[in-house]
C-alpha positions in Angstrom: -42.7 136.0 17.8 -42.7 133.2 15.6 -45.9 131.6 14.4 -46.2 128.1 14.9 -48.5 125.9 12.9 -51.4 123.6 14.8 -49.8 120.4 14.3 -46.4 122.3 16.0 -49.3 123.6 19.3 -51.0 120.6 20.1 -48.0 117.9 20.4 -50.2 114.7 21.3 -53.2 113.8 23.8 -53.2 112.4 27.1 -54.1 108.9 28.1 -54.1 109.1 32.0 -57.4 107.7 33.9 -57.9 111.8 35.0 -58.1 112.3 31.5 -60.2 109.8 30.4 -62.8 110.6 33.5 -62.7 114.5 32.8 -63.5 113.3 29.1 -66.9 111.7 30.0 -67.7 113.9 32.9 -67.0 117.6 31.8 -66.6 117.2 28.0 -62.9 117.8 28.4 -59.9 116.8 26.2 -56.8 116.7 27.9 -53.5 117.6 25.7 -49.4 117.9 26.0 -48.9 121.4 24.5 -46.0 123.5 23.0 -44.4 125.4 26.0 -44.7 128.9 24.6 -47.9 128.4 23.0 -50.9 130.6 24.7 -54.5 129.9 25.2 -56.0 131.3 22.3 -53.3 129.4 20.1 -54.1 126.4 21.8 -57.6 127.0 21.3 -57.5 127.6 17.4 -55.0 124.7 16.8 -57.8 122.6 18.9 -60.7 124.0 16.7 -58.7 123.4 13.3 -56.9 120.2 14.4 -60.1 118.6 15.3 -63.1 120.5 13.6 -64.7 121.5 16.7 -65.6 125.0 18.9 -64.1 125.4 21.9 -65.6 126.8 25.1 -62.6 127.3 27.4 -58.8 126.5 27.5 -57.2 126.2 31.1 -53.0 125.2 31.3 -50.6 124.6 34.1 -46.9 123.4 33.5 -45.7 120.1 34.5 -43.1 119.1 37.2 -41.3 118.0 34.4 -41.6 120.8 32.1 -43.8 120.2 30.1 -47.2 121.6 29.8 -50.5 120.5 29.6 -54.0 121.8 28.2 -57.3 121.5 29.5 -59.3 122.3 26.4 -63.4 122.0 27.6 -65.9 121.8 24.3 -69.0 123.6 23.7 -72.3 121.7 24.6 -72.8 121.1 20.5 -69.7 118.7 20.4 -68.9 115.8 22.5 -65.3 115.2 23.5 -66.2 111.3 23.5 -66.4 112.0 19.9 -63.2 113.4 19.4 -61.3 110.8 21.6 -62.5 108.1 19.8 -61.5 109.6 16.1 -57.7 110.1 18.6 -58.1 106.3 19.1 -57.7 107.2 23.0 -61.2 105.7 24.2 
């Protein structure tokens, strides 16, 4: 299996109004992922990509194929935070 680098997990965040709401109500980021890459993967690209600790990671696959990452923050860090420094909010 090969190893893929952070910047080769976390392929770009999502804009939609879902995940803009889930950002300010449940601390959630919302992310387009690599197709192979796992939940702790995910999570450690998150942490390193971003500099913060991650409480859980949840995915599901798109219609289209692609899949997407549900990555919710601990308490300590605010996903508002993060969003901003992506330029989404």
């Amino acid at each position: 299996m090969v190893k893929l680098k952070p910047q080769e997990i976390v392929l770009y965040p999502m804009m939609t109004e879902d995940a803009v709401s889930s950002i300010e109500a449940e601390n959630k980021l919302t992310f387009i992922v690599d197709i192979n890459a796992g939940k702790d993967e995910i999570r450690r690209a998150v942490e390193v990509l971003y500099e913060v600790k991650v409480a859980s990671v949840n995915t599901a696959v798109t219609s289209d194929g692609r899949k997407k990452a549900f990555v919710k923050l601990r308490p300590e860090f605010k996903a508002s935070d993060v969003a901003m420094r992506l330029g989404i909010l």
